[in-house]
C-alpha positions as CSV (number, residue, x, y, z in Angstrom):
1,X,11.5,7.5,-6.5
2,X,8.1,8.4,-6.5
3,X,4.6,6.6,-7.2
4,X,5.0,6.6,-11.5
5,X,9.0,5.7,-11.1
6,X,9.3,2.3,-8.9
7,X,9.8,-0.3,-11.2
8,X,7.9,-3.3,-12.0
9,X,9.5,-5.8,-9.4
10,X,9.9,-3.3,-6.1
11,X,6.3,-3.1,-6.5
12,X,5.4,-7.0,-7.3
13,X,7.7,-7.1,-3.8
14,X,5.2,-4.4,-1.8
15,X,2.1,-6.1,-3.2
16,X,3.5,-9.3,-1.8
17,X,4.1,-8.4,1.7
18,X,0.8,-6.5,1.6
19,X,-1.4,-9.5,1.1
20,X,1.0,-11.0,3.9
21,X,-0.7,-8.2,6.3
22,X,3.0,-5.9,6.5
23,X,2.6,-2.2,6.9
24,X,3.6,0.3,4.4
25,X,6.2,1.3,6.8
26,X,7.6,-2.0,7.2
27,X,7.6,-2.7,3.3
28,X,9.4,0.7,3.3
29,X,12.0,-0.5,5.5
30,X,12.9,-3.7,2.8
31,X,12.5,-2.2,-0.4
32,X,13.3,1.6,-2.1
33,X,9.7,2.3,-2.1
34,X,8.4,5.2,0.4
35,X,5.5,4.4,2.4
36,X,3.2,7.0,1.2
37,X,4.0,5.5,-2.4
38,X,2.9,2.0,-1.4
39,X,-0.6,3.7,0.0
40,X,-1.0,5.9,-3.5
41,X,-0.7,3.0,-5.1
42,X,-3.1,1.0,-2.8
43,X,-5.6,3.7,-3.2
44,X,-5.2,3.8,-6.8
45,X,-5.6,0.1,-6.8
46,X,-8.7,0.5,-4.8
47,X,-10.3,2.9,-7.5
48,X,-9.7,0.6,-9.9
49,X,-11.5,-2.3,-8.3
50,X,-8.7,-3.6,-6.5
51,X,-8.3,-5.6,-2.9
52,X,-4.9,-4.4,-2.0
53,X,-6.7,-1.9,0.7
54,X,-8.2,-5.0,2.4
55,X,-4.3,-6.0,3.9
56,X,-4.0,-2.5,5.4
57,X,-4.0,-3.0,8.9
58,X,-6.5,0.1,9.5
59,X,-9.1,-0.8,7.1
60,X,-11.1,-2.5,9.3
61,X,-10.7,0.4,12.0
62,X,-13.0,2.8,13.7
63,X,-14.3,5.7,11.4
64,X,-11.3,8.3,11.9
65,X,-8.5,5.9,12.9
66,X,-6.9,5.4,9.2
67,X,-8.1,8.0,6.8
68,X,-9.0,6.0,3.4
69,X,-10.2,7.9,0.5
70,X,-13.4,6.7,-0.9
């Protein structure tokens, strides 16, 4: 599966554990959804206006530490 493909309720289940601070990884680990698709779609949410990028763990980080797009 890739970032257009997951369906409606694996990603209602990564944006749940996201607000409860998991990791991509971890949500990875509990659901068919790759990690690198849970951060496409945190990044896409943060383009759109979103908060999702707020529960990463490495927002909050030293410049360098977790590479977010701006």
């Amino acid at each position: 599966m890739n970032a257009r493909t997951i369906d409606d309720a694996t990603w209602q289940f990564a944006q749940e554990r996201l607000l409860e601070q998991w990791s991509p990884e971890q949500i990875s680990g509990h659901a068919a959804i790759s990690p690198e698709t849970v951060y496409q779609r945190v990044y896409a949410d943060k383009r759109a206006g979103g908060v999702l990028w707020k529960n990463l763990r490495c927002h909050n980080q030293p410049l360098g530490w977790c590479l977010l797009p701006t």
